[in-house]
Gaussian input, Z-matrix of N, CA and C with variables (Angstrom, degrees):
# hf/3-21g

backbone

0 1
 N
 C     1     B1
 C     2     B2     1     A1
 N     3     B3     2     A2     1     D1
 C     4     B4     3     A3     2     D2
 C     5     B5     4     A4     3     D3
 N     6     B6     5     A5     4     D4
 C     7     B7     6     A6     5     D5
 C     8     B8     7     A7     6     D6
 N     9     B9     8     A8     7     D7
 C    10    B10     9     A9     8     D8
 C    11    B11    10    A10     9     D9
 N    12    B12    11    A11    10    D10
 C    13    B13    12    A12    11    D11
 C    14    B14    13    A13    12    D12
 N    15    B15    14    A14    13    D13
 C    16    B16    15    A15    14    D14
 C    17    B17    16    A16    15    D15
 N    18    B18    17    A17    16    D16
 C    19    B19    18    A18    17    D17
 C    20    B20    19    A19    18    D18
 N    21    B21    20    A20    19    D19
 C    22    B22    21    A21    20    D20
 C    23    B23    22    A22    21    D21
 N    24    B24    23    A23    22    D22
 C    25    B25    24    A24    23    D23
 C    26    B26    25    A25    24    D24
 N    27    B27    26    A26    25    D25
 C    28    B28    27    A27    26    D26
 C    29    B29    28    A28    27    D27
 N    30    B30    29    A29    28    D28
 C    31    B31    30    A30    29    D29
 C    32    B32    31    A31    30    D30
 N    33    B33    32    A32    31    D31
 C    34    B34    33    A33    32    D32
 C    35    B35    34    A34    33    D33
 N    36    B36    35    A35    34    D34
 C    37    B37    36    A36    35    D35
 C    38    B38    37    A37    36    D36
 N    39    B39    38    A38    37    D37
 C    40    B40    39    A39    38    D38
 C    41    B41    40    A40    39    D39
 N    42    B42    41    A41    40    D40
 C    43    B43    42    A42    41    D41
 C    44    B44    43    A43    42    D42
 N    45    B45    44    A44    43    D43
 C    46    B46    45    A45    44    D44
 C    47    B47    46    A46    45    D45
 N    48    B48    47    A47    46    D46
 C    49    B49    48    A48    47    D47
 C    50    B50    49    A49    48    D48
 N    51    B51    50    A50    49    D49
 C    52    B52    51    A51    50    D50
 C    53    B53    52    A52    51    D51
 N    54    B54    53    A53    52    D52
 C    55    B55    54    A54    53    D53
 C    56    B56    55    A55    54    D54
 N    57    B57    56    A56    55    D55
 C    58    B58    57    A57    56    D56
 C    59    B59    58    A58    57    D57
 N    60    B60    59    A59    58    D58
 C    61    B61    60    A60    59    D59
 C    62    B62    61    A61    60    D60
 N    63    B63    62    A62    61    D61
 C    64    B64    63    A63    62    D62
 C    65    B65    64    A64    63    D63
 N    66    B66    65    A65    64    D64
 C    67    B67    66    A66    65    D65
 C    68    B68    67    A67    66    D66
 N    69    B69    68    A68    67    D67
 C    70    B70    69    A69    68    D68
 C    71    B71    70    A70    69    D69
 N    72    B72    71    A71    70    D70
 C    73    B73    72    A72    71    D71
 C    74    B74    73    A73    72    D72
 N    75    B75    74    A74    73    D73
 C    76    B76    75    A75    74    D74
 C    77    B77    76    A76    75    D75
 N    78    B78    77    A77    76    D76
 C    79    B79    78    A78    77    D77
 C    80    B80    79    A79    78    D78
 N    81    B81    80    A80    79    D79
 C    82    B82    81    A81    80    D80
 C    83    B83    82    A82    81    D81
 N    84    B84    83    A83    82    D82
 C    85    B85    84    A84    83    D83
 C    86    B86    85    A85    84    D84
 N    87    B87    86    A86    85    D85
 C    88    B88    87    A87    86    D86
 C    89    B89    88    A88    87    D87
 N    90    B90    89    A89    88    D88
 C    91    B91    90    A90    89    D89
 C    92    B92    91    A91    90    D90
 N    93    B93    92    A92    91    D91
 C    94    B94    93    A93    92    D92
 C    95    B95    94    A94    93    D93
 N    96    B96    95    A95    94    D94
 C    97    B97    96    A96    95    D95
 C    98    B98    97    A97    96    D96
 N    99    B99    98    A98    97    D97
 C   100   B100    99    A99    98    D98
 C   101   B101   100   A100    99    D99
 N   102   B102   101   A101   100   D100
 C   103   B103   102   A102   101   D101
 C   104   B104   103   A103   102   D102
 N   105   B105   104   A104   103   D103
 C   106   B106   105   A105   104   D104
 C   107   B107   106   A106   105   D105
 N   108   B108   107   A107   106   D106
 C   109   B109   108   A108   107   D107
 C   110   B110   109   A109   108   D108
 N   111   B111   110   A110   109   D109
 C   112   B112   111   A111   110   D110
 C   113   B113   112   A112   111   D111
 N   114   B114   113   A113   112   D112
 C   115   B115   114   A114   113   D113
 C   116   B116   115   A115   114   D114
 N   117   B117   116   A116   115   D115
 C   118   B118   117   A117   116   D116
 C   119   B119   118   A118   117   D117
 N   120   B120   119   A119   118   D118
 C   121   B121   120   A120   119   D119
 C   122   B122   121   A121   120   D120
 N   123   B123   122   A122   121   D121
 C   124   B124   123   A123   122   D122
 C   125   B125   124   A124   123   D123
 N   126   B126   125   A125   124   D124
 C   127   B127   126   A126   125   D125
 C   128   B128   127   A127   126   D126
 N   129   B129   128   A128   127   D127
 C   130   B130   129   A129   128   D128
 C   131   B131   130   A130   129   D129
 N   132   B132   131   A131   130   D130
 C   133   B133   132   A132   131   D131
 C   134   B134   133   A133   132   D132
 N   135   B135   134   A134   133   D133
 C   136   B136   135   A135   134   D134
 C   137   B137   136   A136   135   D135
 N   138   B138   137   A137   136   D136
 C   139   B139   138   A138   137   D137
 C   140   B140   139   A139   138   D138
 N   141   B141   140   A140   139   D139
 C   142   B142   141   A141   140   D140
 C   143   B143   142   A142   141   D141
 N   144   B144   143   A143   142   D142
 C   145   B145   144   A144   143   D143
 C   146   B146   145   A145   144   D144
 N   147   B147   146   A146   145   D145
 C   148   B148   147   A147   146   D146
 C   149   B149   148   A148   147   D147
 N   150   B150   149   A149   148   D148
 C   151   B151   150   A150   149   D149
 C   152   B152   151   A151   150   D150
 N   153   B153   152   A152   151   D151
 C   154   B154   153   A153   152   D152
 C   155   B155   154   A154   153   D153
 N   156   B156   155   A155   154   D154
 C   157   B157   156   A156   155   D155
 C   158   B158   157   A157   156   D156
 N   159   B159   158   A158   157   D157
 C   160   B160   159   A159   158   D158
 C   161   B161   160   A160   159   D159
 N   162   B162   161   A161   160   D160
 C   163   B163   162   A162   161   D161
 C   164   B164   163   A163   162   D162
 N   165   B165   164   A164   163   D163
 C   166   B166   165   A165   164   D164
 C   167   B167   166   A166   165   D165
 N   168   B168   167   A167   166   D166
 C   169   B169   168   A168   167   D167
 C   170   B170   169   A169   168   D168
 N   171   B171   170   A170   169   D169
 C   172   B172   171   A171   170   D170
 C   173   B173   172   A172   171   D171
 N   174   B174   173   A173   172   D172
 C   175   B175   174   A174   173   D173
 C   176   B176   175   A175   174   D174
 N   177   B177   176   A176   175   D175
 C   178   B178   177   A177   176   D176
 C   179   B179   178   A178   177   D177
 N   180   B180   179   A179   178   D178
 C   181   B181   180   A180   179   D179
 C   182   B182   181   A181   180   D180
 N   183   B183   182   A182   181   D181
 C   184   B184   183   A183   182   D182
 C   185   B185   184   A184   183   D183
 N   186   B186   185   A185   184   D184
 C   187   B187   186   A186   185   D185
 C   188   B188   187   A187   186   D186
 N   189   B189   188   A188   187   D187
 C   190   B190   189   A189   188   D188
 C   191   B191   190   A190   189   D189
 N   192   B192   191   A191   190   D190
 C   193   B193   192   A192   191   D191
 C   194   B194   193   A193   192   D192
 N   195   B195   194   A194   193   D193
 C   196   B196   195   A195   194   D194
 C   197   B197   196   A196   195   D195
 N   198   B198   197   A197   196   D196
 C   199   B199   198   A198   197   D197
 C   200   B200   199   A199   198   D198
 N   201   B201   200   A200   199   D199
 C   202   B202   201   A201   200   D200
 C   203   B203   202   A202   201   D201
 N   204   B204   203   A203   202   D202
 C   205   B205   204   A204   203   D203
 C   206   B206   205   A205   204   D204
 N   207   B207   206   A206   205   D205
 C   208   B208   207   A207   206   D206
 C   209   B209   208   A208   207   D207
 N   210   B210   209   A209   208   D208
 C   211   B211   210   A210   209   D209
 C   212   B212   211   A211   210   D210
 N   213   B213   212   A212   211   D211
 C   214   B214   213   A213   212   D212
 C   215   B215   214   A214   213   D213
 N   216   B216   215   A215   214   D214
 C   217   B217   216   A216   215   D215
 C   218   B218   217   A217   216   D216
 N   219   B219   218   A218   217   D217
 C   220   B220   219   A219   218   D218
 C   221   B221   220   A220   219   D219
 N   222   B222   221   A221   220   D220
 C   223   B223   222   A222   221   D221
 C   224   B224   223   A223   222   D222
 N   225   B225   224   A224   223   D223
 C   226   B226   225   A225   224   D224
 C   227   B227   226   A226   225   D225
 N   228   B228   227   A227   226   D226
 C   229   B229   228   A228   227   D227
 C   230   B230   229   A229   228   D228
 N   231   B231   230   A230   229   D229
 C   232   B232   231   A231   230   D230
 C   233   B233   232   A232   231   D231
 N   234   B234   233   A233   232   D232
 C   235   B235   234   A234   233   D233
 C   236   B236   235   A235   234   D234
 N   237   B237   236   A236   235   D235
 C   238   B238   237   A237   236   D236
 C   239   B239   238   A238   237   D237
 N   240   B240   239   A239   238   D238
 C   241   B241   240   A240   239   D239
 C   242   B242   241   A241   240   D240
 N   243   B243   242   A242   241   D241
 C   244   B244   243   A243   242   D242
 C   245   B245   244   A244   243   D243
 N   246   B246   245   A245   244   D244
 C   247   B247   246   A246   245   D245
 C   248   B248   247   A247   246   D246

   B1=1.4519
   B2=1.5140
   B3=1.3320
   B4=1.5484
   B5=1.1861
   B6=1.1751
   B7=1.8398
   B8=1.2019
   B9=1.4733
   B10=1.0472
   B11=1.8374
   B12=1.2561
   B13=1.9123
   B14=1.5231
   B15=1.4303
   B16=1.0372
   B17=1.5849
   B18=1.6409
   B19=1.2106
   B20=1.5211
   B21=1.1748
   B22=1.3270
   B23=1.7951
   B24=1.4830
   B25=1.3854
   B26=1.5308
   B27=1.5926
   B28=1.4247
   B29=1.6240
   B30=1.3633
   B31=2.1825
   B32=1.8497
   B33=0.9567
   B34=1.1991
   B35=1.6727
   B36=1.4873
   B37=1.6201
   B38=1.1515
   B39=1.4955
   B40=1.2554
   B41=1.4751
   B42=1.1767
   B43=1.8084
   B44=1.5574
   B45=1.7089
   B46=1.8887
   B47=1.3147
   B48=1.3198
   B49=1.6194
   B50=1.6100
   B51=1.1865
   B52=1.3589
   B53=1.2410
   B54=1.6626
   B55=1.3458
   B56=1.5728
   B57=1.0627
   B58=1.7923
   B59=1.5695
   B60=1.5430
   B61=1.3501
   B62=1.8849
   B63=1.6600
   B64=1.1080
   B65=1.3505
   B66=1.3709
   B67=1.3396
   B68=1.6711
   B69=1.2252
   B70=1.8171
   B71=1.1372
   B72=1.7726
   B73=1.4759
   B74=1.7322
   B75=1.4893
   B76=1.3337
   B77=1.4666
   B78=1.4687
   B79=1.7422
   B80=1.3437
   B81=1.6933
   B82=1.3708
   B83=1.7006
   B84=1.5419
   B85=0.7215
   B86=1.3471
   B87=0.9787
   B88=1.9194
   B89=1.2587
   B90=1.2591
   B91=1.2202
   B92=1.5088
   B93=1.1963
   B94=1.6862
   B95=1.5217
   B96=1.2302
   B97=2.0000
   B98=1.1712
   B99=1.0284
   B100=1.9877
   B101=1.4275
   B102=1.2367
   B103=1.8562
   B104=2.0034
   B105=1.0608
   B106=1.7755
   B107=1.7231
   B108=0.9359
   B109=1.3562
   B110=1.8685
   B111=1.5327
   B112=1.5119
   B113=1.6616
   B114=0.8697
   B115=1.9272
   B116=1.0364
   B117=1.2984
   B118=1.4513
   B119=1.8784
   B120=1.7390
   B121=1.4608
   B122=1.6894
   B123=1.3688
   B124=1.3122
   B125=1.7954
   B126=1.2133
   B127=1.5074
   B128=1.9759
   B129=1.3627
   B130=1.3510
   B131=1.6479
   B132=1.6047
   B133=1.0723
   B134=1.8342
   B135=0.8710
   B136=1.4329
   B137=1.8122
   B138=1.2555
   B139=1.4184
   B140=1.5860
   B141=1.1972
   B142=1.6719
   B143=1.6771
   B144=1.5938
   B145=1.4395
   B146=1.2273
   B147=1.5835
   B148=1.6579
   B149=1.5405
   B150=1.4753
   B151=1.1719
   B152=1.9217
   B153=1.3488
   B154=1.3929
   B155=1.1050
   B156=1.0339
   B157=1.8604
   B158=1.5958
   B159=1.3955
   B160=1.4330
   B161=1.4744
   B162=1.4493
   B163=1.6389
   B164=2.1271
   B165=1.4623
   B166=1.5511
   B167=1.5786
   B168=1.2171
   B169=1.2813
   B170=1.6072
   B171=1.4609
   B172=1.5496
   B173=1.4519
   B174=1.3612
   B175=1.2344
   B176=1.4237
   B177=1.2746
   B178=1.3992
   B179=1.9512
   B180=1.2998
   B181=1.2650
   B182=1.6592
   B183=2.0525
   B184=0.9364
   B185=1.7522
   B186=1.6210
   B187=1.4352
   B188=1.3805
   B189=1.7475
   B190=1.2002
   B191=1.7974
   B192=0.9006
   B193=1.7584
   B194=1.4017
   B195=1.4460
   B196=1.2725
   B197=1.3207
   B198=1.1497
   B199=1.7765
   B200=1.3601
   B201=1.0568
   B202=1.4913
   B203=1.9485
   B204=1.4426
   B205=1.3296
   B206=1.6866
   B207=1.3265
   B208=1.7287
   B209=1.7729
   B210=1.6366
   B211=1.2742
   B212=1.6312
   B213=1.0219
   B214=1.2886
   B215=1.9663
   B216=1.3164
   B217=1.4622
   B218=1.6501
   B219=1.8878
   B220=1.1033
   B221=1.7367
   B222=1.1026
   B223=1.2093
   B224=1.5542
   B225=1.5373
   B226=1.3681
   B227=1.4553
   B228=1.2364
   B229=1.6647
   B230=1.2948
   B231=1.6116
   B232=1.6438
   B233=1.7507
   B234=1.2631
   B235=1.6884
   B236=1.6141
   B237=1.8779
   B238=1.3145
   B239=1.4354
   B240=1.6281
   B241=1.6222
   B242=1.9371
   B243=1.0866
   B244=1.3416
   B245=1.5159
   B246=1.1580
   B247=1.9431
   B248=1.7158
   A1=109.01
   A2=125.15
   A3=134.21
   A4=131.13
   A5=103.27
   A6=112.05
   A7=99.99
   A8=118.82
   A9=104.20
   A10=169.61
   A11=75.55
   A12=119.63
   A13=112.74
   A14=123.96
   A15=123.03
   A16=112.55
   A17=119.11
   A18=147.03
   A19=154.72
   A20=142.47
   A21=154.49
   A22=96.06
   A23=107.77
   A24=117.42
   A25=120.35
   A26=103.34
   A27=124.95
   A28=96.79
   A29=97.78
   A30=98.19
   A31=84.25
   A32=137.43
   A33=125.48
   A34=126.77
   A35=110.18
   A36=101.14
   A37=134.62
   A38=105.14
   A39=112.04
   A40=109.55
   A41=113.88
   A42=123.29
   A43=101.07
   A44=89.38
   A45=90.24
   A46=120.85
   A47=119.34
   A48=123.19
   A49=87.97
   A50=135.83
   A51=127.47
   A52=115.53
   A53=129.51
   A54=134.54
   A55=95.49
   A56=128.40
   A57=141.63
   A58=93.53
   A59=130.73
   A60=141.24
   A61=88.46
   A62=123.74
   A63=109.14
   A64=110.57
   A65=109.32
   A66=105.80
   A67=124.99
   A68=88.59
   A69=89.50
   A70=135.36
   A71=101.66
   A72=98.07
   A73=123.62
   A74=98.32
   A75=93.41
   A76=103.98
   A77=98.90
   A78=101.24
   A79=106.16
   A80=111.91
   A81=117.61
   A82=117.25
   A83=111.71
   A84=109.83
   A85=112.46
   A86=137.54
   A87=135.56
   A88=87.69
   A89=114.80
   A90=128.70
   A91=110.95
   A92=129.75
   A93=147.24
   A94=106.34
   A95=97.62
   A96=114.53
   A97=105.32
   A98=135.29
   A99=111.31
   A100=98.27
   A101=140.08
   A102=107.25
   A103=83.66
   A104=111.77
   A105=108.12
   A106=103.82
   A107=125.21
   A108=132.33
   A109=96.19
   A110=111.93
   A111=106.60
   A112=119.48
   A113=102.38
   A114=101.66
   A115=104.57
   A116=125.14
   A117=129.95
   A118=102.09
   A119=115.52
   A120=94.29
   A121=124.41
   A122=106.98
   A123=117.57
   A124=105.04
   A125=88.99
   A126=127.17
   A127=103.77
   A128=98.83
   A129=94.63
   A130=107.14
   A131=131.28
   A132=134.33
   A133=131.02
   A134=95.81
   A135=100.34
   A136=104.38
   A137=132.75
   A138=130.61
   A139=107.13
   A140=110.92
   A141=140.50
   A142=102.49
   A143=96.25
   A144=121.04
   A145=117.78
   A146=106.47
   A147=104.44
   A148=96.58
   A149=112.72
   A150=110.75
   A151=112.38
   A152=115.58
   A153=107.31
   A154=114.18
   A155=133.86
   A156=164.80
   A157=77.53
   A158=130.75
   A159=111.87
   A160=127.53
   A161=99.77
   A162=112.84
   A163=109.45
   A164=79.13
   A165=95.40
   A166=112.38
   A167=131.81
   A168=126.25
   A169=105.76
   A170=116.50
   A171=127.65
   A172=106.51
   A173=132.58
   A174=136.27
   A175=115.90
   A176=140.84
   A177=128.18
   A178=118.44
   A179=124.59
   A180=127.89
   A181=105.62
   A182=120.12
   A183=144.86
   A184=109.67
   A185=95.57
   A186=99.49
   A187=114.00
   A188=110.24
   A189=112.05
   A190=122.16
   A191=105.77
   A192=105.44
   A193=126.23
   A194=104.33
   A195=101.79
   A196=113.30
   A197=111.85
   A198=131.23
   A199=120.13
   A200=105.11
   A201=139.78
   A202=102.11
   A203=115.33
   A204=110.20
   A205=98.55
   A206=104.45
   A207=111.32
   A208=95.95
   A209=130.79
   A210=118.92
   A211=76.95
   A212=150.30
   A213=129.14
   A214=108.64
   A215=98.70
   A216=88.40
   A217=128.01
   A218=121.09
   A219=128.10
   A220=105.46
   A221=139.28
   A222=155.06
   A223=99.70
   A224=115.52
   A225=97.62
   A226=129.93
   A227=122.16
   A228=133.07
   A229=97.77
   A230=123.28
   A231=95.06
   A232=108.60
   A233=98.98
   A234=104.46
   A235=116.39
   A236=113.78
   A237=117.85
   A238=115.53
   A239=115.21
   A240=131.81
   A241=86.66
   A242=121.71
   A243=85.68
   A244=129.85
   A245=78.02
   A246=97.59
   A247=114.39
   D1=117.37
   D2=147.29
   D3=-69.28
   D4=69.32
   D5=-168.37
   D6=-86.18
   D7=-59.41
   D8=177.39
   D9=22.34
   D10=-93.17
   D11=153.85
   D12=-52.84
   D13=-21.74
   D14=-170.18
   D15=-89.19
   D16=-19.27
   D17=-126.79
   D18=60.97
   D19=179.51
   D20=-169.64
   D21=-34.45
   D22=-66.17
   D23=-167.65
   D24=-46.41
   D25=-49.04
   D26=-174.02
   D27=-60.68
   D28=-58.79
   D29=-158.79
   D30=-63.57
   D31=-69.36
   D32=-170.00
   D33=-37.49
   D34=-42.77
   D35=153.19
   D36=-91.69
   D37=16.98
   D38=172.18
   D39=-97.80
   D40=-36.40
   D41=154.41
   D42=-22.64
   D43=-80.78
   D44=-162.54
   D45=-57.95
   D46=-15.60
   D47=-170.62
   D48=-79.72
   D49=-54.21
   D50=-167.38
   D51=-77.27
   D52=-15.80
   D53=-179.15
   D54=-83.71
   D55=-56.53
   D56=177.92
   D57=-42.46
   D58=-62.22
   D59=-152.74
   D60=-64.00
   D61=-46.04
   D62=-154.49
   D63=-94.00
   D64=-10.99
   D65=164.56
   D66=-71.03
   D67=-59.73
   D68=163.81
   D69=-36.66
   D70=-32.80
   D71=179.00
   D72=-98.08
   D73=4.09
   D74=-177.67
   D75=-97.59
   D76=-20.77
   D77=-177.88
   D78=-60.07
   D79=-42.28
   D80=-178.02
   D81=-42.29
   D82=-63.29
   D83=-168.75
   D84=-69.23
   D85=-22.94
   D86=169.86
   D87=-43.08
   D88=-90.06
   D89=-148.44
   D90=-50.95
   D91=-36.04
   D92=154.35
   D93=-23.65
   D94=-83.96
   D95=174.72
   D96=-57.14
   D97=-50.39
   D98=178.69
   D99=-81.80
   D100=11.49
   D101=178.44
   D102=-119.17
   D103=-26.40
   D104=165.46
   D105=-58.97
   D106=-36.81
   D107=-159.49
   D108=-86.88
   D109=-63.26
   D110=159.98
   D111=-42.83
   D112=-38.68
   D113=-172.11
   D114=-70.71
   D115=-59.83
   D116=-149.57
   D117=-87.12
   D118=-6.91
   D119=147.74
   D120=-97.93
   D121=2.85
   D122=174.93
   D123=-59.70
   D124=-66.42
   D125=172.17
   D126=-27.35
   D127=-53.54
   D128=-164.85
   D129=-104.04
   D130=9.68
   D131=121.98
   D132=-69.94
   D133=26.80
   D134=171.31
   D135=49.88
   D136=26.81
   D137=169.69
   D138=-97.03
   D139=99.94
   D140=147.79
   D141=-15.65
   D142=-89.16
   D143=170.63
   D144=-20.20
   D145=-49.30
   D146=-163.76
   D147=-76.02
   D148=-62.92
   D149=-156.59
   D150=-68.95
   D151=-2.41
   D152=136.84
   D153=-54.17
   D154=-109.56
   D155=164.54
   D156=14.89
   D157=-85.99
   D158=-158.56
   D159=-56.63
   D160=-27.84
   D161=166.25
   D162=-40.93
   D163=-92.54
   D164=157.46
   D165=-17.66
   D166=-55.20
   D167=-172.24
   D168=-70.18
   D169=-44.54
   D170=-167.01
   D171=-83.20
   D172=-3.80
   D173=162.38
   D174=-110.04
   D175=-17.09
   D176=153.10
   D177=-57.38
   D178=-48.12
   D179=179.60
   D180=-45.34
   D181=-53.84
   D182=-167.11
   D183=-57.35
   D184=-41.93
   D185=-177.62
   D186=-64.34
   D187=-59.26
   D188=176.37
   D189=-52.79
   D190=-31.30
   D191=166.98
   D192=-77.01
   D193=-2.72
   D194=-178.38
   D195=-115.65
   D196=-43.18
   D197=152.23
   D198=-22.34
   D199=-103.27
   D200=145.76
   D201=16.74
   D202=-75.05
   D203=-156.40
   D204=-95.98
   D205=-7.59
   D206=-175.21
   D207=-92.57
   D208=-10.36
   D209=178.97
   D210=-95.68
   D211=-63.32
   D212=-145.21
   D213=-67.69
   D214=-50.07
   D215=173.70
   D216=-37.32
   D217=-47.28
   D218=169.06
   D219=-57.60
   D220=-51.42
   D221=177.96
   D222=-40.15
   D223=-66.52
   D224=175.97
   D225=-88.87
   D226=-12.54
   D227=139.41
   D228=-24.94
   D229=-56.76
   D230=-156.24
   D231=-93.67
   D232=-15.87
   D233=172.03
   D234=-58.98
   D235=-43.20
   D236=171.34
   D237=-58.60
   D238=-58.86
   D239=-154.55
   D240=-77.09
   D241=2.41
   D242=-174.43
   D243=-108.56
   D244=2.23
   D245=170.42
   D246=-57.45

C-alpha cells in the first residue's frame, strides 16, 4: 500500500485498517484450529450434536466480525454520499 503519498490522513487510516485486518485475522485463525480440532473429534466420535454445537459456536464469532464492520461501513457510506 502507498498511502503515504496521499498524506498524514490516508497513512494513518491506512495504519488502522491494516492493524484491525491483523488482528482479526490472527484471532481468526486461533479460534479456526481449536474449533477444527473440537469438530473433527466430535466428528470422529460419531456425535451429530456436537459437531453441530461446535459449528454453531465457530460461526457466531465469524458473523459478528463480519457483520459488524460491513453494517458500519454502509452506515457511513450513507452519512458521506448523502449530502
Amino acid at each position: 500500500m502507498l498511502v503515504g503519498k496521499l498524506g498524514e490522513d490516508a497513512l494513518a487510516a491506512g495504519a488502522i485498517g491494516i492493524t484491525y485486518f491483523n488482528l482479526m485475522f490472527y484471532f481468526l485463525i486461533g479460534v479456526s484450529s481449536a474449533l477444527d480440532t473440537l469438530g473433527a473429534q466430535a466428528y470422529g466420535a460419531d456425535d451429530k450434536a456436537g459437531v453441530i454445537s461446535w459449528s454453531a459456536v465457530a460461526a457466531h464469532p465469524l458473523r459478528g466480525l463480519v457483520v459488524s464492520p460491513v453494517r458500519y461501513m454502509v452506515f457511513a457510506a450513507r452519512l458521506v454520499f448523502s449530502s
